[in-house]
N, C-alpha and C positions, 0 to 999 in steps of 0.2 A: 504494500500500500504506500502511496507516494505522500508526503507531507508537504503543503504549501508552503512556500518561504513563506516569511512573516517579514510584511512591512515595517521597516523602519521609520518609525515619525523622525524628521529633521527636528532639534533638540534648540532652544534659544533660552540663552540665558540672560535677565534684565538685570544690571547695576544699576542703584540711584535711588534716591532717598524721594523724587521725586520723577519715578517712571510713571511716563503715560500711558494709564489704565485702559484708556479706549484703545492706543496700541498691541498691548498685551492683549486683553479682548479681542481686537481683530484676529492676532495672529493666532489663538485657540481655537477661533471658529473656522480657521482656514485648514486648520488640520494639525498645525504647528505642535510639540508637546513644549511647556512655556515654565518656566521655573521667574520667579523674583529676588534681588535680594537687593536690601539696603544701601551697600556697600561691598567693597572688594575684600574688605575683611571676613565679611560673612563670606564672601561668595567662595574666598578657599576654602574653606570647610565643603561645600557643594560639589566643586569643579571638578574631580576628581569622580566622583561618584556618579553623577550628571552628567559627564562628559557631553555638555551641547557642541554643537555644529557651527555653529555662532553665539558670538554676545553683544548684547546693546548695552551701551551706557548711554546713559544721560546724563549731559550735561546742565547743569540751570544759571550757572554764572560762567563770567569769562574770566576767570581768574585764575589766579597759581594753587591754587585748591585742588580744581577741578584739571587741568593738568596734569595735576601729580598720581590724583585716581586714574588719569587714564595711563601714565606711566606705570602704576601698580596695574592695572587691568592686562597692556602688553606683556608683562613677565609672567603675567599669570596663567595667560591667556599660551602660552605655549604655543605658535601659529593660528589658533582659531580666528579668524576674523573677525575684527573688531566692530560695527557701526555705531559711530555717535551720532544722538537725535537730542536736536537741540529746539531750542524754538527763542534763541537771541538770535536779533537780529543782526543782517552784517554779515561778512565772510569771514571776520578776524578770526573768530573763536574755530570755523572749520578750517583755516588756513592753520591754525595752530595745531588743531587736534590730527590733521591728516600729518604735519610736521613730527608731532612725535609718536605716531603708529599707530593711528586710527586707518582702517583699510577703506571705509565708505561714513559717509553722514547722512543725515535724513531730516530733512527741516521737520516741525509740528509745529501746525497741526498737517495728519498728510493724508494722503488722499488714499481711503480704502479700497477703492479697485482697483488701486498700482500693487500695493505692498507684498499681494505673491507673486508678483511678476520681479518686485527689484529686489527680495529676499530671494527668488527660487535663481534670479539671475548671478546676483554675487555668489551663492554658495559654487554654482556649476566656476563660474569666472575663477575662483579660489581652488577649487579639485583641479584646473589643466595646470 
């Protein structure tokens, strides 16, 4: 008797003390399996065990704070790709975040009929 593979849900994990819940929510109903945590600190404890596919951080200020979380997210992050989703405006703060290892950004508020398209896009972009 032959056994179906078993689909693998693509795996994302949210950093940020202030992640966008209607993002999260989208990306569950889309199929996504969606983990949250507060912080990078929480989120080693998870990373490991959750091994997501990608992670979002969110950004809320442009500051050397927020910065340094995404410098903690890169090491942590082990090559996973990164997406900051921000919703400052201006290019500084992506012109920065792409500067120290953010792989893509995603303004909010963002448009729900794109986001399986530019999630399912970077992940194939990141696998060649």
């Amino acid at each position: 008797m032959k056994r179906k593979a078993r689909e693998v849900k693509t795996k994302i994990l949210f950093i940020g003390e202030n992640a966008d819940i209607a993002l999260f929510t989208a990306l569950k109903r889309e199929g996504y399996e969606t983990v949250a945590c507060e912080s990078p600190q929480k989120a080693w404890a998870s990373i490991y065990a959750f091994r997501p596919h990608l992670i979002m951080l969110h950004l809320s200020h442009s500051s050397r704070t927020d910065i340094a979380t995404l410098q903690e997210c890169r090491l942590m992050a082990e090559g996973i790709p990164i997406v900051v989703t921000t919703s400052i405006p201006g290019h500084e703060t992506v012109m920065k975040a792409l500067e120290e290892g953010a792989t893509s950004f995603m303004f909010l508020p963002f448009e729900r009929a794109k986001i399986k398209k530019v999630v399912d896009d970077l992940l194939a972009e990141h696998e060649n």
